[in-house]
C-alpha positions as CSV (number, residue, x, y, z in Angstrom):
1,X,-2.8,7.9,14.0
2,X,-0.1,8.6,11.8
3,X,0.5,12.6,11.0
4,X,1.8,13.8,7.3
5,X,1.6,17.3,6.7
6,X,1.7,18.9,3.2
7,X,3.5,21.8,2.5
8,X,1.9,24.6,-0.1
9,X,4.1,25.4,-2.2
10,X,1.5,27.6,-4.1
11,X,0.2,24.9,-6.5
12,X,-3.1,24.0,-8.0
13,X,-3.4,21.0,-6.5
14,X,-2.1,20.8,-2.7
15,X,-5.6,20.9,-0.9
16,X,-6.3,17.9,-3.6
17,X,-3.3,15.9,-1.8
18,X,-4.6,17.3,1.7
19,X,-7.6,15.6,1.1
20,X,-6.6,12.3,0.0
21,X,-4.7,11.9,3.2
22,X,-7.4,13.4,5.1
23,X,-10.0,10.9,3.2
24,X,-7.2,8.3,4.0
25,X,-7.7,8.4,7.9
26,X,-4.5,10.6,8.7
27,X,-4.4,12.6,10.8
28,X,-3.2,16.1,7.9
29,X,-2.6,20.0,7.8
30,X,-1.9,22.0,4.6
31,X,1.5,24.3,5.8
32,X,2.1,27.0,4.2
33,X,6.4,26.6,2.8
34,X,8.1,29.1,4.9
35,X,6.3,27.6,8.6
36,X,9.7,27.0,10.9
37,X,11.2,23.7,10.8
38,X,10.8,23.3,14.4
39,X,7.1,23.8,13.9
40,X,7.1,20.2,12.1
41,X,9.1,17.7,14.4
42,X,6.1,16.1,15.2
43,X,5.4,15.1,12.0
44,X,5.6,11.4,10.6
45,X,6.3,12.4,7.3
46,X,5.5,15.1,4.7
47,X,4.2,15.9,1.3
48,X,6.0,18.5,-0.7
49,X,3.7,19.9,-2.7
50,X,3.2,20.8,-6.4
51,X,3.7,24.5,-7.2
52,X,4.6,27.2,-10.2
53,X,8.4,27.5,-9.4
54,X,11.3,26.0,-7.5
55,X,12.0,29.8,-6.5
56,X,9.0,29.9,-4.6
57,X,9.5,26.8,-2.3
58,X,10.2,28.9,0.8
59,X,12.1,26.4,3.3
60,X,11.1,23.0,1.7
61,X,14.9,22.7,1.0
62,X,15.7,23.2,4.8
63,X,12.8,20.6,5.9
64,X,15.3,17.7,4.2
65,X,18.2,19.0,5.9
66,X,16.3,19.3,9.1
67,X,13.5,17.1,9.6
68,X,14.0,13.0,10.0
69,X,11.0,11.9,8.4
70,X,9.8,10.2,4.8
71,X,9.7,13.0,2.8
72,X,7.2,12.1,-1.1
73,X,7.7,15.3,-3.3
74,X,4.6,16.0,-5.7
75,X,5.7,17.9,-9.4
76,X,7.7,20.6,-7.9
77,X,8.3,18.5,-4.7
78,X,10.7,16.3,-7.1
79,X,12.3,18.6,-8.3
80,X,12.8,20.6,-5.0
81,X,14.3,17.5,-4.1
82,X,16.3,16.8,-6.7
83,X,18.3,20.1,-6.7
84,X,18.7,20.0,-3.3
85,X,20.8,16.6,-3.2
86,X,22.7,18.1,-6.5
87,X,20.4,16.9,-9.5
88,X,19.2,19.7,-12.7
89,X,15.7,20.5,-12.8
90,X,15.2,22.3,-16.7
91,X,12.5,23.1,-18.7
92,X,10.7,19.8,-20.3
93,X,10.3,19.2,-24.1
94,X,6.8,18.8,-23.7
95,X,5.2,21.1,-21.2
96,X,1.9,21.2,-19.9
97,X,-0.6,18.9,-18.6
98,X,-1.3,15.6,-19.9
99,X,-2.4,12.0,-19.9
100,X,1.4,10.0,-19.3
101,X,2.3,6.6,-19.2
102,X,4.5,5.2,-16.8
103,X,6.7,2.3,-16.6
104,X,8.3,1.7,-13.6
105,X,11.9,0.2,-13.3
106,X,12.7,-1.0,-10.1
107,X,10.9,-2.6,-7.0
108,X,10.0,-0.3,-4.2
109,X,7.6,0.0,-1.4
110,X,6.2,2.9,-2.6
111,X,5.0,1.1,-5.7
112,X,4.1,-2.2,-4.2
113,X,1.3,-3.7,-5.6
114,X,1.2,-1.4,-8.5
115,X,1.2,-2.7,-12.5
116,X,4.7,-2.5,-14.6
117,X,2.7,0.5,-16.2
118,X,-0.1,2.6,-15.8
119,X,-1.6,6.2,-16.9
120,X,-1.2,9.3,-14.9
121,X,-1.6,12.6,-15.2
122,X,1.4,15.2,-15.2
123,X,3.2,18.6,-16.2
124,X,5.8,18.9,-17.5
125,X,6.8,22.4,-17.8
126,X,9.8,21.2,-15.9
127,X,11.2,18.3,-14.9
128,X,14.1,16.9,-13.8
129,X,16.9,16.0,-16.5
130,X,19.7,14.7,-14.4
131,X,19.0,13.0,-11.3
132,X,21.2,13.2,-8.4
133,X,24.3,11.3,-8.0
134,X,23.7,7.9,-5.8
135,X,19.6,8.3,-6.7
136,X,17.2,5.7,-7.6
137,X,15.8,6.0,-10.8
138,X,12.2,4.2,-10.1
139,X,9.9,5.3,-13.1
140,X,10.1,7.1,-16.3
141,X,8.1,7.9,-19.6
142,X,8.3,8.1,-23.4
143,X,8.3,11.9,-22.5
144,X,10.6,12.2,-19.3
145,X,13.6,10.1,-18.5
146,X,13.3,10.9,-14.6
147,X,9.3,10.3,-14.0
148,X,10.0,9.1,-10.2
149,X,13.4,8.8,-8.1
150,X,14.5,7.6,-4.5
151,X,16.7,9.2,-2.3
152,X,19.7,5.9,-2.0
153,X,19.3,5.4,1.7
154,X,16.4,8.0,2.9
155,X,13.4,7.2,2.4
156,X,12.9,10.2,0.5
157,X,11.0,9.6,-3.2
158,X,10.2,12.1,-5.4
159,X,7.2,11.6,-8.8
160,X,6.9,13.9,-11.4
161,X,2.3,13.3,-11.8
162,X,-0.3,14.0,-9.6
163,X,-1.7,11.1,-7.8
164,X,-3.9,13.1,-6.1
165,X,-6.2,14.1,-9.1
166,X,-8.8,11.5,-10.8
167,X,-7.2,10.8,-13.9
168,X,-4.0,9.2,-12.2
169,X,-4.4,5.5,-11.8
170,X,-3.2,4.0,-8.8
171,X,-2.8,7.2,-6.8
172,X,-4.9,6.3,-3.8
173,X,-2.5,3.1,-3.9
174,X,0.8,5.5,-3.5
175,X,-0.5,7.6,-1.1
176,X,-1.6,4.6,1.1
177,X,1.8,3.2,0.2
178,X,3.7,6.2,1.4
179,X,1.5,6.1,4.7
180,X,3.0,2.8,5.3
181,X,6.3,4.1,5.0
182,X,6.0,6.8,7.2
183,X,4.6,4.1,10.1
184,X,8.1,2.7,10.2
């Protein structure tokens, strides 16, 4: 059985992705973000979570330095990814929660079998506004340039919604997509 752990990074929705894994036959743990590095080589991938600030993301920046595995960043996950490979996560234009639509750019496994567009649901607050250097740019809305991103040779992605929560279309598809990955 394949083993993806989430790591809380304090947000409202982290058992929500928990769940869907669980629900999804893997074998899952929510972590809390500052459990040791070493505690997680087992893992076949991992879920950075959604959460209030980048300055509360406790060692999810040394789990991409240190850990070998697919790594799918949720919210703040993205953008904990994207300033760690040298992107700028700001403030968004358009803040809170709402009802997006994406339209996705480029091929990937992560989306396979998904529509050229579909509806999520997302925050804003912050969001990434320049996306590191040698990054695929994979999705992006009316709202937010950078609405999903790939790591160039890592199979490391990052989204901007939730596909965790009900009002996301296609989220059981990207987590069962991303479950796929991480059985490479």
């Amino acid at each position: 059985m394949v083993k993806i752990y989430v790591v809380y990074n304090h947000g409202q929705y982290n058992h929500l992705i928990h769940r869907m894994l669980r629900d999804l036959d893997v074998e899952t743990r929510l972590v809390q973000n500052d459990t040791d590095a070493k505690d997680l080589m087992d893992v076949d991938g991992l879920v950075l979570g959604g959460g209030p600030s980048i300055e509360k993301a406790g060692n999810s920046f040394i789990y991409l330095d240190e850990l070998d595995v697919p790594v799918l960043g949720i919210c703040l996950g993205l953008h904990i990814i994207a300033k760690h490979f040298g992107g700028e996560v700001k403030t968004g234009d358009v803040g809170g929660y709402a009802e997006v639509e994406i339209q996705l750019l480029k091929d990937d496994e992560l989306f396979s079998g998904f529509p050229e567009s579909f509806t999520v649901w997302a925050s804003h607050a912050d969001e990434v506004k320049r996306m590191p250097e040698n990054f695929i740019h994979l999705a992006q809305s009316k709202i937010c340039r950078f609405e999903a991103i790939r790591h160039p040779d890592r199979p490391v992605y990052g989204v901007q919604w939730h596909p965790e929560v009900y009002h996301s279309q296609y989220g059981e598809e990207l987590y069962r997509n991303f479950i796929e990955i991480c059985k490479k």
